[in-house]
Backbone bond lengths (Angstrom), bond angles and torsions (degrees), N, CA, C in turn:
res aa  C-N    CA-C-N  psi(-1)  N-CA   C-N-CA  omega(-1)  CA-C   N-CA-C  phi
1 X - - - 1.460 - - 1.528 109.67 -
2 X 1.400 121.94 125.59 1.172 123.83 174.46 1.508 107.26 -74.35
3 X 1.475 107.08 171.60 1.920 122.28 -172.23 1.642 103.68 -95.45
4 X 1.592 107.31 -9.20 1.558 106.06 174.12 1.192 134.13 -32.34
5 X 1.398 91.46 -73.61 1.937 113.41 166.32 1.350 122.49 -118.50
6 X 1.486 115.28 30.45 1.192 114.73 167.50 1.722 104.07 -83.41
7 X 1.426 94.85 168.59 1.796 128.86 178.36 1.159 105.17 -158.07
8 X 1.880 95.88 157.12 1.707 103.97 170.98 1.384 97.92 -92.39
9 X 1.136 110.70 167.29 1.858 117.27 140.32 1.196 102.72 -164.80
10 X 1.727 107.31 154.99 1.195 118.06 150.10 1.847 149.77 -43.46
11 X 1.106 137.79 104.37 1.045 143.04 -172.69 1.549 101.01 -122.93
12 X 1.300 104.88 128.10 1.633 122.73 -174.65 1.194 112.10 35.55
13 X 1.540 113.05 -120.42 1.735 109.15 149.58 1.139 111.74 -89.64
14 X 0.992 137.59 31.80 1.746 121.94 168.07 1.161 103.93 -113.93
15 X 1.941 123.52 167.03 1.073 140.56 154.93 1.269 105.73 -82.13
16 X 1.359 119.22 166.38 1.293 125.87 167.55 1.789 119.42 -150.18
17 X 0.934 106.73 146.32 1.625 105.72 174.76 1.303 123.09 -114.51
18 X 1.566 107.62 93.69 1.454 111.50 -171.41 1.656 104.31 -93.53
19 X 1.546 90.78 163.14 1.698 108.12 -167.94 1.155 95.19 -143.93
20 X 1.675 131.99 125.19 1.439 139.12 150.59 1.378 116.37 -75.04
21 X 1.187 92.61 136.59 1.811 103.54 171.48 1.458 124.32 -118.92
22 X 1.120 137.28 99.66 1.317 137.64 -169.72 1.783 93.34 -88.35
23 X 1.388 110.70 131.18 1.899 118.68 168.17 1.812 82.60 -130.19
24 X 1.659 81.57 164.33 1.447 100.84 163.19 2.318 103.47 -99.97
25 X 1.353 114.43 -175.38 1.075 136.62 175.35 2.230 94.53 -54.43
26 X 0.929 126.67 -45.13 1.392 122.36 163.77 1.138 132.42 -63.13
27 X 1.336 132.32 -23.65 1.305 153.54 139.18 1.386 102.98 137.51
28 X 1.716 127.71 -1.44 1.072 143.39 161.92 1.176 117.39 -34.32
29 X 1.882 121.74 106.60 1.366 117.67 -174.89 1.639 110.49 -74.70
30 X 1.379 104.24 159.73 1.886 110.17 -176.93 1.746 91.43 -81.67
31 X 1.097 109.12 152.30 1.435 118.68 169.04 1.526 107.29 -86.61
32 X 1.554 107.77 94.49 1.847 105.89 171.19 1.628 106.56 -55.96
33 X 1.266 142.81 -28.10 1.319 113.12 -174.32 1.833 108.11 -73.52
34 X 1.423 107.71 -42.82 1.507 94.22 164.29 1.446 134.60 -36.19
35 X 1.546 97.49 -48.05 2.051 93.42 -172.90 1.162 101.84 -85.45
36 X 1.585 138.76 -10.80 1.722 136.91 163.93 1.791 87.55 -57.06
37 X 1.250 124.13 -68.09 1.547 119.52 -167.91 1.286 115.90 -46.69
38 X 0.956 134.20 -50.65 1.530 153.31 -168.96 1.513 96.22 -67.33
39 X 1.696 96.20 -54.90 1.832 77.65 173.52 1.216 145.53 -67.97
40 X 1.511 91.80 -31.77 1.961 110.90 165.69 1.333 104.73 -32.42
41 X 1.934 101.47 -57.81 1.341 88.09 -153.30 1.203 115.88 -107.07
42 X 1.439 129.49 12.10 1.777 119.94 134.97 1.289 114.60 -76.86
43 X 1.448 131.50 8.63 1.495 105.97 156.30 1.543 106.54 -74.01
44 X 2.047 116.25 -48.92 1.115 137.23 -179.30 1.913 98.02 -29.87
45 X 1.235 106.38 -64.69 1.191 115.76 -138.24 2.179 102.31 -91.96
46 X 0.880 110.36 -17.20 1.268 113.75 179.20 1.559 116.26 -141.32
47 X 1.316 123.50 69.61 1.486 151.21 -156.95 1.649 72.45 -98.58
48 X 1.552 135.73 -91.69 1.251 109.10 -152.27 1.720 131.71 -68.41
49 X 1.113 101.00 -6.98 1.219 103.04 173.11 1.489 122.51 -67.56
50 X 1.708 101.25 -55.47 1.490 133.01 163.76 1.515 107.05 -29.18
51 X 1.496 109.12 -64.81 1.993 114.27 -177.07 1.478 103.50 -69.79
52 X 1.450 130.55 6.29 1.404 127.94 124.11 1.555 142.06 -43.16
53 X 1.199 111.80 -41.41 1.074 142.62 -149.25 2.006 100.40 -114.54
54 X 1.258 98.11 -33.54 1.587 97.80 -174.18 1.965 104.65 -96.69
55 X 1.171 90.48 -7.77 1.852 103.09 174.93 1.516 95.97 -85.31
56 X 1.182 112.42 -70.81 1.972 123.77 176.87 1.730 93.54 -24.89
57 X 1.611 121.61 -70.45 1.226 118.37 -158.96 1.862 112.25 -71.53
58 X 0.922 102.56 -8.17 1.766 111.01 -175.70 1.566 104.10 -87.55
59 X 1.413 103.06 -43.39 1.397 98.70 -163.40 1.617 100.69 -90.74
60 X 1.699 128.94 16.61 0.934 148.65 161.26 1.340 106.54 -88.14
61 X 1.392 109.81 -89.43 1.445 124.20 -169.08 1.785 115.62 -55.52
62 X 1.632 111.33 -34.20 1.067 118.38 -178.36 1.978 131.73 102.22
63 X 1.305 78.89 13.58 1.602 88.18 153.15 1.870 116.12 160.68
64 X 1.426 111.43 167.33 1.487 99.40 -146.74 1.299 111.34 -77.77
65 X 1.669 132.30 4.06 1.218 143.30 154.18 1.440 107.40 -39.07
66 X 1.805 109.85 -80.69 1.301 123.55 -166.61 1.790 102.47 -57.79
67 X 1.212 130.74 -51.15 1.600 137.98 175.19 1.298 106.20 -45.15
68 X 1.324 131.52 -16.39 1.405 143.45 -171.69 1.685 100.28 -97.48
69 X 1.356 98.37 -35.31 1.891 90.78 172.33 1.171 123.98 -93.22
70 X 1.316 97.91 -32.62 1.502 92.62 173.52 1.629 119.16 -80.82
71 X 1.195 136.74 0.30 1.244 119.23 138.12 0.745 138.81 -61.17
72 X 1.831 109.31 -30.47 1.784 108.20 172.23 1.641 122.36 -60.85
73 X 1.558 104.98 -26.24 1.317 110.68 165.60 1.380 136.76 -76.36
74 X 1.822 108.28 -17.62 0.934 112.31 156.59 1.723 118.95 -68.60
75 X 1.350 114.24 -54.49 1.339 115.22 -162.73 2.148 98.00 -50.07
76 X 1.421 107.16 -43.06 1.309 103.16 -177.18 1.563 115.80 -56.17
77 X 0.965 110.89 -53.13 1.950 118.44 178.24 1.174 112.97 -39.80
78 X 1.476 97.66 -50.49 1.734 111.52 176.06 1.407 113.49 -54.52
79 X 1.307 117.12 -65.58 1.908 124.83 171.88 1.870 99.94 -37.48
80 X 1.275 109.92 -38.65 2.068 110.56 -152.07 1.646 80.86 -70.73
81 X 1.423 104.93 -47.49 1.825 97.87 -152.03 1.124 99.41 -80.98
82 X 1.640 136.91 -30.97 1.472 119.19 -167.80 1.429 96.48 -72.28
83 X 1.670 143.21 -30.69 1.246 142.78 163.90 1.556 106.29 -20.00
84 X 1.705 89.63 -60.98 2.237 95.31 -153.05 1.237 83.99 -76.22
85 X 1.625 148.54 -27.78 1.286 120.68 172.40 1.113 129.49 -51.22
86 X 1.341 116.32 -45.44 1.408 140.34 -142.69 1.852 95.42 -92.71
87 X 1.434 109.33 -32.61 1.438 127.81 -169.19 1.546 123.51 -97.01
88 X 1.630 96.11 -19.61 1.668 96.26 -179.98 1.771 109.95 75.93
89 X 1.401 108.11 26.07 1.624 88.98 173.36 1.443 88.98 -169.08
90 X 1.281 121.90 -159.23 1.304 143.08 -149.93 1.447 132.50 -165.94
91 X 1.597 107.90 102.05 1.222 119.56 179.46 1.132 138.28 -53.57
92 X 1.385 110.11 127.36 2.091 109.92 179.86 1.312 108.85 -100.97
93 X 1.049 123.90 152.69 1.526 126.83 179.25 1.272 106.27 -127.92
94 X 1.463 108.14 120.07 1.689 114.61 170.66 1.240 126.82 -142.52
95 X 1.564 96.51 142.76 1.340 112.10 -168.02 1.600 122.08 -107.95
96 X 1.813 112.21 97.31 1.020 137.02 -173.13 1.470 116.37 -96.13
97 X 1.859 113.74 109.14 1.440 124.08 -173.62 1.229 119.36 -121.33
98 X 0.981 129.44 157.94 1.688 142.93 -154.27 1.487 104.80 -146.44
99 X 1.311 131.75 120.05 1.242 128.63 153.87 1.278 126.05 -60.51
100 X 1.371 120.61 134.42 1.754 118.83 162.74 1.214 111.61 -83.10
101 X 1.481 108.43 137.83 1.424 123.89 175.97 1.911 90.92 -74.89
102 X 1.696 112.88 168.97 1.582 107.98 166.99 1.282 115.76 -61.44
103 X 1.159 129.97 -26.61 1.549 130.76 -150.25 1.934 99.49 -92.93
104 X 1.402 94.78 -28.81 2.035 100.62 -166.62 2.052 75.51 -102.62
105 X 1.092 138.82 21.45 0.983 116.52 167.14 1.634 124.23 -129.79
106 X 1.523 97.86 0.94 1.282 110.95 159.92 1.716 103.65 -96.34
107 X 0.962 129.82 -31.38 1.684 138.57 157.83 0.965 118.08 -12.00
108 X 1.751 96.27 -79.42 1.393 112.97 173.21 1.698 119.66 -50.40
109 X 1.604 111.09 -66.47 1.392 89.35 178.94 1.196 149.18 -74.39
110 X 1.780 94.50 7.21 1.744 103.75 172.97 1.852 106.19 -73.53
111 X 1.519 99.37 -31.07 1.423 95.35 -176.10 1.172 111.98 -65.25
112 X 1.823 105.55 -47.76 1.938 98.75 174.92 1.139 126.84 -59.83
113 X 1.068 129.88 -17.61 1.699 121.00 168.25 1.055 117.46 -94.03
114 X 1.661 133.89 -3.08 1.191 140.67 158.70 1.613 104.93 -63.54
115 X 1.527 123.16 -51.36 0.849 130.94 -147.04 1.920 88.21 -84.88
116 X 1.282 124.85 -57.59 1.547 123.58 177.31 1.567 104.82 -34.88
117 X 1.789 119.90 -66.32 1.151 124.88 -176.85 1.763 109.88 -25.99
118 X 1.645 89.64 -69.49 1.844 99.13 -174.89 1.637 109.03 -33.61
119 X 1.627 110.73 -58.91 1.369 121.91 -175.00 1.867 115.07 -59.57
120 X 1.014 117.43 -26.69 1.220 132.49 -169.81 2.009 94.30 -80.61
121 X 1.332 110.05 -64.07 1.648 114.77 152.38 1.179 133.57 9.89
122 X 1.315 80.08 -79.92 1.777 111.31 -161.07 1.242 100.63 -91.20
123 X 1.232 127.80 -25.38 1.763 136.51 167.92 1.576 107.15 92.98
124 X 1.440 108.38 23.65 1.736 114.26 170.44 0.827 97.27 -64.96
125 X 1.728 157.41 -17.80 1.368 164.82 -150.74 1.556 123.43 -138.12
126 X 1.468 106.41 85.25 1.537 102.52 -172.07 1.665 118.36 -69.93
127 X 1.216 121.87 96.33 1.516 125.35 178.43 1.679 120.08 -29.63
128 X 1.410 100.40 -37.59 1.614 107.56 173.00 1.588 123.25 -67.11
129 X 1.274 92.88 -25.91 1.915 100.11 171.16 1.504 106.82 -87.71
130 X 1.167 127.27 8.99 1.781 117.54 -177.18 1.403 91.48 -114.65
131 X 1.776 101.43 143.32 1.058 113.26 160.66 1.550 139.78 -92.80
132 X 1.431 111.20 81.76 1.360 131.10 -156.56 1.623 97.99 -84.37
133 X 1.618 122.71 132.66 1.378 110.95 153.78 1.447 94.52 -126.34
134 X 1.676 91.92 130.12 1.482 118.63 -161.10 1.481 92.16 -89.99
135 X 1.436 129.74 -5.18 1.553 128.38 -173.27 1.905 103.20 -86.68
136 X 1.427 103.40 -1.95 1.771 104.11 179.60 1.399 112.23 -96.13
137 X 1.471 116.99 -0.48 1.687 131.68 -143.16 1.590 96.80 -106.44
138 X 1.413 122.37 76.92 1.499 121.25 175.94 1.492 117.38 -67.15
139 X 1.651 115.44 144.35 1.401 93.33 -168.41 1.799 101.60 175.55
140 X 1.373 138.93 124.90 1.139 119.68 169.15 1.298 99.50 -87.69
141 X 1.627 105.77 145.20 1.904 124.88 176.67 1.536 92.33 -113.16
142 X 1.745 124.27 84.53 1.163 113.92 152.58 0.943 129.89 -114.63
């Protein structure tokens, strides 16, 4: 499983590391870094249209959080289907998960916070755009 579109989550007591797979009708997988690009740049590129679309989903769902996702799901559907138009076939989406044992699951998150740290570093990661609450952060500062 690649780190592309993988995530953890919780399942019962276990962790798990799920990975989506988008194929077409050939079994030809979609390239996720393409439709991340595509999406960048119809958010980039059609912001007023979009805060169309995130009002529609608010005044649906019920507030401008949720109207905020569900455009993102719109803008994606939109990218999948103009594909199968454009492509002559039709995308499956699947969701392939793996449990972590404890040992590959302390692994993993030593690597991910190794890997944030590095990014945090090097300043690929602007601290002012994360939403940190420093009131969860137990700790003596002596």
């Amino acid at each position: 499983m690649s780190k592309d579109t993988g995530f953890y989550r919780k399942k019962g007591d276990s962790i798990e590391h799920v990975e989506i797979v988008i194929r077409d009708d050939d079994g030809e997988e979609f390239d996720m870094e393409t439709l991340r690009e595509i999406f960048k740049g119809t958010i980039d590129k059609q912001k007023d249209k979009l805060e169309k679309i995130i009002d529609f989903g608010a005044s649906i769902l019920g507030d401008h959080y949720r109207g905020t996702s569900f455009m993102m799901g719109w803008v994606v559907n939109k990218i999948l289907m103009t594909y199968e138009i454009k492509n002559d076939t039709k995308l499956h989406v699947t969701t392939e998960a793996e449990v972590l044992d404890k040992e590959e699951l302390t692994e993993k998150t030593v690597d991910m916070l190794e890997d944030l740290l590095e990014k945090i570093k090097s300043g690929d990661i602007d601290l002012e755009d994360m939403p940190i609450n420093m009131k969860s952060v137990d700790g003596d500062y002596e």
